[in-house]
Wavefront OBJ file of the C-alpha trace (Angstrom):
o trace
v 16.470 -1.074 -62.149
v 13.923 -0.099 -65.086
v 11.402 -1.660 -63.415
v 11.859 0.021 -59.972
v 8.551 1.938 -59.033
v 6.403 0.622 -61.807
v 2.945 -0.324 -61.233
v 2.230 -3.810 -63.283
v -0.459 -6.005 -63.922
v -0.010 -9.655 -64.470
v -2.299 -11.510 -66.471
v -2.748 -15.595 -65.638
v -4.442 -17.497 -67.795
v -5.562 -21.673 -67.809
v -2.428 -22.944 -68.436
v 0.500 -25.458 -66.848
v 2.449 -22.386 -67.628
v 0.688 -20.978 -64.757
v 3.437 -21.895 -62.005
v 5.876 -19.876 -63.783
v 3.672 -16.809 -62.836
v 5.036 -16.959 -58.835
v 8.173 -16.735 -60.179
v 7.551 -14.000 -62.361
v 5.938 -11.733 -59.608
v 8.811 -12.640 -57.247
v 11.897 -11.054 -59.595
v 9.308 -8.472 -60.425
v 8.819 -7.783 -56.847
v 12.758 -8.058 -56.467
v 12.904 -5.488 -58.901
v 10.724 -2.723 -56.970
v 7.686 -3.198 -59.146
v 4.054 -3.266 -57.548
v 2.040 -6.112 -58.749
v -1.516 -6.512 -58.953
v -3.079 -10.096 -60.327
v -6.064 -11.034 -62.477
v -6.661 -14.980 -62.782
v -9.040 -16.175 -65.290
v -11.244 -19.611 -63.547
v -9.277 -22.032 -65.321
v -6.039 -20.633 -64.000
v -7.214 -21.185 -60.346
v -6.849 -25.425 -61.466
v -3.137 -24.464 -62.267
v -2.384 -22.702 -59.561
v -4.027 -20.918 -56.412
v -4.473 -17.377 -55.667
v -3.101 -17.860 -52.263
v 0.227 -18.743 -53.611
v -0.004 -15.362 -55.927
v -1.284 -13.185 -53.473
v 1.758 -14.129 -50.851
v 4.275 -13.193 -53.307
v 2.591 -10.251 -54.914
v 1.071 -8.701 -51.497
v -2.194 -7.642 -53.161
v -5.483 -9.619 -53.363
v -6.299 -11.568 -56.585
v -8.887 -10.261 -58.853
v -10.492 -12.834 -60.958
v -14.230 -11.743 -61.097
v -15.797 -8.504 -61.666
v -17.174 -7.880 -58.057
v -15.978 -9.170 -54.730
v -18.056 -12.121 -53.511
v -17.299 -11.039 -49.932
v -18.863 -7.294 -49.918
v -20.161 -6.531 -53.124
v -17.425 -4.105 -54.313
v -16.916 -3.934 -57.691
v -12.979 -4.248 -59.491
v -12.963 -2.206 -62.323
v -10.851 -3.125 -65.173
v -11.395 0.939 -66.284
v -9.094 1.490 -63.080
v -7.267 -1.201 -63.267
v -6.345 -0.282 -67.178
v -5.727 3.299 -65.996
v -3.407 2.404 -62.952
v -0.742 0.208 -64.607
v 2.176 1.426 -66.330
v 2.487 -2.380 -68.192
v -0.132 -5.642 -68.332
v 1.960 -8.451 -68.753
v -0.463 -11.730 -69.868
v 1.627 -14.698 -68.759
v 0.759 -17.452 -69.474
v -1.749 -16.758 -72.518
v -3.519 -19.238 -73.658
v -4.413 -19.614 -77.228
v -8.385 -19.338 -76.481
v -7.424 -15.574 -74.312
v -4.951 -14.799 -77.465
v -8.008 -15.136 -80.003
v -10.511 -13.671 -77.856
v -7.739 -10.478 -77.485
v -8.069 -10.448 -81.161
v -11.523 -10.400 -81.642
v -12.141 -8.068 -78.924
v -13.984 -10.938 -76.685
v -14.688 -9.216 -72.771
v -15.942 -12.156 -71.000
v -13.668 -12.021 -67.616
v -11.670 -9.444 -65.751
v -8.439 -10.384 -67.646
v -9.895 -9.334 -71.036
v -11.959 -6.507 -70.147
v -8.792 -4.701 -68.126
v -6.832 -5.687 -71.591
v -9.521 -3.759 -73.478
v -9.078 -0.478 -71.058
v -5.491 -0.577 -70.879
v -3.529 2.159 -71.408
v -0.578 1.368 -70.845
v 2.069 -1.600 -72.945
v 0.555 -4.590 -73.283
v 2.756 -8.058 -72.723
v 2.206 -11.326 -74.406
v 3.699 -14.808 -73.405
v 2.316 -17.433 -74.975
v 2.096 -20.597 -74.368
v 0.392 -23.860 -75.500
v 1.673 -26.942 -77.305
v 3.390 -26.407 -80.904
v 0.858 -27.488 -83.214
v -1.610 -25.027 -81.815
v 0.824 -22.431 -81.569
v 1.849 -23.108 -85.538
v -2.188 -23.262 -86.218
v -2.738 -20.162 -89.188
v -5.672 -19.270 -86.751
v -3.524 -18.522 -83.957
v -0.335 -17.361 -85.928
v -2.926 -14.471 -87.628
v -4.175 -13.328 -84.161
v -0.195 -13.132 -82.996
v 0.340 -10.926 -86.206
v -2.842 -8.946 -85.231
v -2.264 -8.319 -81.840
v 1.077 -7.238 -83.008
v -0.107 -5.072 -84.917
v -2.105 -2.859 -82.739
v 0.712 -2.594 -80.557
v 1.206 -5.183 -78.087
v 4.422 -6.878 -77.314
v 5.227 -10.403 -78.424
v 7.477 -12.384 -76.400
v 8.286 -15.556 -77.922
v 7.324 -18.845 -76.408
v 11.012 -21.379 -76.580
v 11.576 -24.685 -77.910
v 11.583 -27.421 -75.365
v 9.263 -30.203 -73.616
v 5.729 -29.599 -73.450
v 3.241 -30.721 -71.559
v 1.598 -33.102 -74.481
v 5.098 -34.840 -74.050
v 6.277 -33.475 -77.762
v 9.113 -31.028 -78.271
v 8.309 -27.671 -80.034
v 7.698 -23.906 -80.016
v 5.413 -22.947 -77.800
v 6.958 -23.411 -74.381
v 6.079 -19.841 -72.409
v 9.587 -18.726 -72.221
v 11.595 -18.862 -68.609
v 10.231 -15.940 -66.046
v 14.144 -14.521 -65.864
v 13.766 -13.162 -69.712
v 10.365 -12.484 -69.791
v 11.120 -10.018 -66.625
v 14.025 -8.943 -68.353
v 12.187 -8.017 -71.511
v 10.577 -5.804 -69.757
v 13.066 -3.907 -67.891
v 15.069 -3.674 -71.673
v 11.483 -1.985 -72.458
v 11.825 0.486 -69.930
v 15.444 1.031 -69.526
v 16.359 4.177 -71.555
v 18.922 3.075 -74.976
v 21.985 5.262 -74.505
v 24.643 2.694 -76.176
v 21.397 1.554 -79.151
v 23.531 1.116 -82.371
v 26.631 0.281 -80.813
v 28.248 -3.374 -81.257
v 30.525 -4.647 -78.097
v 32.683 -7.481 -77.967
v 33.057 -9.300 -74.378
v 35.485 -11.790 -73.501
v 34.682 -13.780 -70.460
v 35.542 -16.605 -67.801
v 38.325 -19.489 -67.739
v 39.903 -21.274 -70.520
v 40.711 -24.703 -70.272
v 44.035 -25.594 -71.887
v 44.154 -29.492 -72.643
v 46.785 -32.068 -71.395
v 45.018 -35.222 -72.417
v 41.166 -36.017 -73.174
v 40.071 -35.991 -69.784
v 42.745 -33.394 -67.679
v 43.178 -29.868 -68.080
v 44.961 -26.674 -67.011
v 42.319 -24.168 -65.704
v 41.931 -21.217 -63.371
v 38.522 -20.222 -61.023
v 36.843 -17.916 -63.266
v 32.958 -18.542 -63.068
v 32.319 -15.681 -65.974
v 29.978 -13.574 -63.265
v 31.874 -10.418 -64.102
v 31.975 -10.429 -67.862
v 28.078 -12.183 -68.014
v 27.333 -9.282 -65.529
v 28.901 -6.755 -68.108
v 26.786 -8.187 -71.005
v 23.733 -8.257 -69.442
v 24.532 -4.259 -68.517
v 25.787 -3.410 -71.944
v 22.464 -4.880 -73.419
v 19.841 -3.814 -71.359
v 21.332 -0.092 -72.420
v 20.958 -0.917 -76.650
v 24.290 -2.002 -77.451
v 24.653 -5.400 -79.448
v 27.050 -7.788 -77.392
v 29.331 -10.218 -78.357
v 29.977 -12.305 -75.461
v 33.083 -14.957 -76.306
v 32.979 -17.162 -73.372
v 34.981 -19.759 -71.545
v 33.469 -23.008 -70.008
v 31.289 -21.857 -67.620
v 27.603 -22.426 -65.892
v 25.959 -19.223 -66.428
v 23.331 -18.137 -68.729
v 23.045 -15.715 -71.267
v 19.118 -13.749 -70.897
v 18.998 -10.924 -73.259
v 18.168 -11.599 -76.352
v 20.763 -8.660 -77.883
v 23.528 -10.682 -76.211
v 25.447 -13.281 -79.402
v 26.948 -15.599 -77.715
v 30.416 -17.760 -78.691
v 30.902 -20.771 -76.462
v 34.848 -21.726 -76.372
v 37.230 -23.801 -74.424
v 40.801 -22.982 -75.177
v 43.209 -19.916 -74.987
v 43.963 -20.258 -78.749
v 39.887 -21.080 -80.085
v 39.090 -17.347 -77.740
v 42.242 -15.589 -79.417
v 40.852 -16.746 -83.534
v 36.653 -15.307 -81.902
v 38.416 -12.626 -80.549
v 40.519 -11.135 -83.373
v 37.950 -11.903 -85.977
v 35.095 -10.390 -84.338
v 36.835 -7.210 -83.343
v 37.191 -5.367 -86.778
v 33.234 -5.423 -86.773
v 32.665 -3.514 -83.016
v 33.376 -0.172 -81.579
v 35.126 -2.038 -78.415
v 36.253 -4.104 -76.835
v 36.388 -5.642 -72.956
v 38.554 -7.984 -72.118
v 37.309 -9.792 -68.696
v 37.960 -13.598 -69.372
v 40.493 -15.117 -67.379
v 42.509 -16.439 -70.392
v 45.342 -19.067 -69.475
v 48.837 -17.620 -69.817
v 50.320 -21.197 -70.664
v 49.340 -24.361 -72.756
v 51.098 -27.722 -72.519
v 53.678 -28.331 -75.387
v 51.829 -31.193 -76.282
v 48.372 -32.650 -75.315
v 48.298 -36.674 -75.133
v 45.679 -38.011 -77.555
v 44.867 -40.875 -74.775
v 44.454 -40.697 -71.062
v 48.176 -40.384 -69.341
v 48.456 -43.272 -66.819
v 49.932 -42.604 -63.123
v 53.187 -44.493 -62.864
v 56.060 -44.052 -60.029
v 58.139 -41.142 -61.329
v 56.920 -37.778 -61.307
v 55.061 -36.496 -64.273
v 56.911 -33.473 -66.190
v 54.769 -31.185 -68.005
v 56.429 -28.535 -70.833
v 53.948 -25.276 -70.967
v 53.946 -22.812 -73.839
v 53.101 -19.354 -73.602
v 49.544 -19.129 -74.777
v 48.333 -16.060 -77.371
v 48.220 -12.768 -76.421
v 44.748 -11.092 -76.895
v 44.735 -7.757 -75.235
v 47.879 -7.596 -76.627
v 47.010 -8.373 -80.114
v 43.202 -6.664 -80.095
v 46.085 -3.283 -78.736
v 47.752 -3.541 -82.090
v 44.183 -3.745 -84.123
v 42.635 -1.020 -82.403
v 41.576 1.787 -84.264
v 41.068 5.321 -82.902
v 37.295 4.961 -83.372
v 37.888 1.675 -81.617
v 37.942 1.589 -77.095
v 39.640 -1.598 -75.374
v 39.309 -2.335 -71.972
v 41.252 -4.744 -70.131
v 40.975 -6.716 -66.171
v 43.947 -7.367 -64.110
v 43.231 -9.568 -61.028
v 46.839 -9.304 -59.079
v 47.782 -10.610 -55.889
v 50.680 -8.502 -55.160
v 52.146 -4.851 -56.192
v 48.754 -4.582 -58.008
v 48.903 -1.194 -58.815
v 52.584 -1.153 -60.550
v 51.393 -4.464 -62.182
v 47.664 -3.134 -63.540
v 49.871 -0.071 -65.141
v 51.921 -1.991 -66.574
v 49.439 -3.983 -68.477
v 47.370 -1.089 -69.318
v 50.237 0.717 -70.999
v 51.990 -2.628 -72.493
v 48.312 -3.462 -73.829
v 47.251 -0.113 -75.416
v 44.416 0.361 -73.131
v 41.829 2.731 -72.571
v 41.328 1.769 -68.787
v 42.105 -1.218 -67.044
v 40.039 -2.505 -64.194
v 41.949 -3.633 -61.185
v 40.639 -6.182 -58.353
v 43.254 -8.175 -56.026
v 42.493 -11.613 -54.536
v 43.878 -9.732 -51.725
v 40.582 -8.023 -50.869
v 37.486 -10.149 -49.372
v 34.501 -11.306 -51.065
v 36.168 -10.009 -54.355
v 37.625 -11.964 -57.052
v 36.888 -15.590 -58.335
v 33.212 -17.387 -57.440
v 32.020 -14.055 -55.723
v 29.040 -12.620 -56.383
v 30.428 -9.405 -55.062
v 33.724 -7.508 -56.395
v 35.771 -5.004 -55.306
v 37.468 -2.978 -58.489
v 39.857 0.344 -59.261
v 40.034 1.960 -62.253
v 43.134 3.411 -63.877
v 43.074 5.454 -66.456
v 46.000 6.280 -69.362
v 46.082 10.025 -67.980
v 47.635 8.272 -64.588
v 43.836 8.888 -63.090
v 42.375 6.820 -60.847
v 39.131 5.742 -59.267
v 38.171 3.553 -56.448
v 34.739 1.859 -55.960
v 33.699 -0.046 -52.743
v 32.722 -3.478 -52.564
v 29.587 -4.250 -54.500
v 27.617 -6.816 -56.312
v 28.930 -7.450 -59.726
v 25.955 -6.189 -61.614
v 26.739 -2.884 -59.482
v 30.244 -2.938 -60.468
v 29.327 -3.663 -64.150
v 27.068 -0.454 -64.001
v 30.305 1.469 -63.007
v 32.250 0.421 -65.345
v 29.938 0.413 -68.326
v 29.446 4.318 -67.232
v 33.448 5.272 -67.654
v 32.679 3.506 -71.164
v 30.169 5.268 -72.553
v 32.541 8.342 -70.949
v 34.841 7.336 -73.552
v 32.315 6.680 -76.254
v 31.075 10.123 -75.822
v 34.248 11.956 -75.434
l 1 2 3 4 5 6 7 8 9 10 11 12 13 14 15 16 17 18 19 20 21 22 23 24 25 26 27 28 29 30 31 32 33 34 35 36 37 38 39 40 41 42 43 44 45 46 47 48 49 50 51 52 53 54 55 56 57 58 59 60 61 62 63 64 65 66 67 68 69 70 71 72 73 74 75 76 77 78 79 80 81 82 83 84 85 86 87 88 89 90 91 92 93 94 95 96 97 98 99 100 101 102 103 104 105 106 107 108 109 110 111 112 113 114 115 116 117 118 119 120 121 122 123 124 125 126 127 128 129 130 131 132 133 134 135 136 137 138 139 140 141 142 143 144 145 146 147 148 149 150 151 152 153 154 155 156 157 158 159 160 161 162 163 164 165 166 167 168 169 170 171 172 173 174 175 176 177 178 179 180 181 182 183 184 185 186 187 188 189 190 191 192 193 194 195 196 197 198 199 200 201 202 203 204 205 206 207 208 209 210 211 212 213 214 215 216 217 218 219 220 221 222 223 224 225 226 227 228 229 230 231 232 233 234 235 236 237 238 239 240 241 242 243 244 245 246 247 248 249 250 251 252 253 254 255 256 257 258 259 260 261 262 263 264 265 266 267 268 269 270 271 272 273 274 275 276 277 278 279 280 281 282 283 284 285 286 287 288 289 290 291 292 293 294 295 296 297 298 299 300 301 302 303 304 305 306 307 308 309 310 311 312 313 314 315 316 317 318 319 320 321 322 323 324 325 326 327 328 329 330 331 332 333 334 335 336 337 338 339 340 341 342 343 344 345 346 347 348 349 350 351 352 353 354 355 356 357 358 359 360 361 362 363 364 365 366 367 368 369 370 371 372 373 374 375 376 377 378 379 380 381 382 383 384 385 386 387 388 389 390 391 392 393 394 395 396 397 398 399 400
């Protein structure tokens, strides 16, 4: 938790962006940060500094003295107490008047006496956003230091569809714990396989497992937020990728992750191997919807590719490959097993045996063996936690 401890301002400008800011101070809040608000007057039409005070637990600041006693907020302390000012939603009328060095409210006068790294979500509707005048004040601000963070491509509020939707609160906190988070794994490329697969028995039926992908998108989201480059080939699942170092590879079928798996690996130092890939595929998939009839229905399965099995004969001694084995019975004997068969660095072990672990969970419950015949145990935790444990016995064998 970069963010845990840090003291940030949050900037709110006259936008329809605006809501986004309570969510923005509750994950940072969630994260352990302190926030303190400044509202520009337009922003109060948008939203109300009731609502922003609740979830921040400080008073809003939006003019330079109190009109209750007198006391005067200073942006000098302000600017000296933060350790980041995040301006979300900016406007483009606050964006030009950071350029030009404009001090006409609290917002832009605490910008000015700043200190510390400065944050910048736009947002307005695209053809303002793609105006020259506010594209050269972007490449200004830019250049004197502050931090950009791109407005998406969706629905705005004129009713068009463009760039300059103020991107979603859940990467805009995340850019700034990747900020603050220290870059041990920088440089390094990682390949992630994760989730179900769905192996096809006609255009509407398939043969599937649980898997949700929490562990594996946990494990990217880990792996990224410490440098590394991630290539995340996943399954058919719900879940969202958030950092922007994370390539993603959508795929549905057994043999579709084998062909991303095997190409991609050459090009990383390593490998981890979480998705819950299907052992079998039917013989045949029907090209039209099979029809229920009287006698039972038959189905031939293959055996499916191999990919830990496969990426085991690739592997190069520069190269680390770490597998999952999720057993239900003689768990240890079976994770061995697979971690020797495999030619794996580690294997992690979890067993639908223990509770809250496994499948859907948000929580997991792992062991790690090693090929030296070591062995660790970790309790249960959330999945984020248990991707921090395991992403710190690979960069163990990155630095060994």
């Amino acid at each position: 938790m970069a963010l845990k401890g840090k003291k940030i301002i949050l900037g709110v400008t006259g936008s329809i962006a605006a809501y986004k800011s309570a969510q923005i101070i509750r994950l940072l809040v969630k994260e352990g940060a302190e926030v303190k608000v400044l509202m520009t007057e337009l922003a109060k039409e948008f939203i109300t500094p009731l609502t922003l005070a609740t979830l921040a637990k400080n008073p809003i600041l939006v003019d330079f003295f109190d009109p209750t006693d007198g006391n005067w907020n200073s942006h000098v302390d302000l600017g000296l107490w933060a350790d980041a000012y995040l301006i979300a939603p900016a406007t483009a009328n606050t964006i030009a008047k950071m350029a030009t060095g404009v001090a006409d409210n609290l917002l832009l006068t605490t910008y000015l006496s700043a200190k510390c790294p400065v944050f910048v979500a736009p947002a307005m509707d695209l053809d303002m956003f793609a105006h020259p005048a506010t594209q050269k004040n972007i490449e200004l601000l830019k250049s004197i230091g502050n931090q950009i963070i791109e407005p998406g491509t969706g629905e705005l509020a004129s009713g068009l569809e463009g760039k300059g939707r103020m991107e979603e609160p859940e990467k805009i906190v995340a850019f700034l714990n990747d900020f603050f988070n220290e870059k041990p794994l920088k440089g390094k490329n990682i390949l992630i396989t994760a989730g179900p697969t769905y192996e096809k028995i006609d255009p509407v039926r398939f043969v599937g497992n649980y898997s949700t992908g929490k562990m594996g998108f946990a494990l990217a989201e880990v792996l990224a937020s410490r440098g590394a480059d991630v290539c995340l080939i996943s399954g058919p699942v719900q879940l969202k990728t958030i950092h922007p170092n994370i390539e993603r590879i959508d795929v549905e079928s057994a043999d579709e992750m084998y062909e991303a798996a095997t190409e991609h690996f050459y090009s990383v130092d390593g490998a981890i191997l979480c998705a819950a890939v299907a052992d079998f595929t039917p013989s045949e998939a029907s090209n039209q919807k099979m029809k229920r009839g009287k006698d039972n229905l038959t189905l031939e399965l293959k055996p499916t590719k191999d990919i830990a099995a496969s990426l085991g004969e690739m592997k190069m001694e520069s190269q680390f490959l770490v597998g999952f084995a999720l057993e239900t019975n003689d768990e240890e004997a079976n994770a061995q097993a697979k971690l020797e068969k495999k030619n794996l660095d580690f294997i992690v072990m979890n067993s639908l045996n223990d509770e809250n672990a496994g499948f859907g969970f948000d929580t997991n419950k792992i062991s790690i063996l090693f090929r030296s015949g070591d062995k660790k145990m970790f309790e249960l935790k959330s999945k984020t936690e248990v991707a921090q444990d395991i992403v710190n016995e690979i960069m163990g064998l990155i630095n060994s």
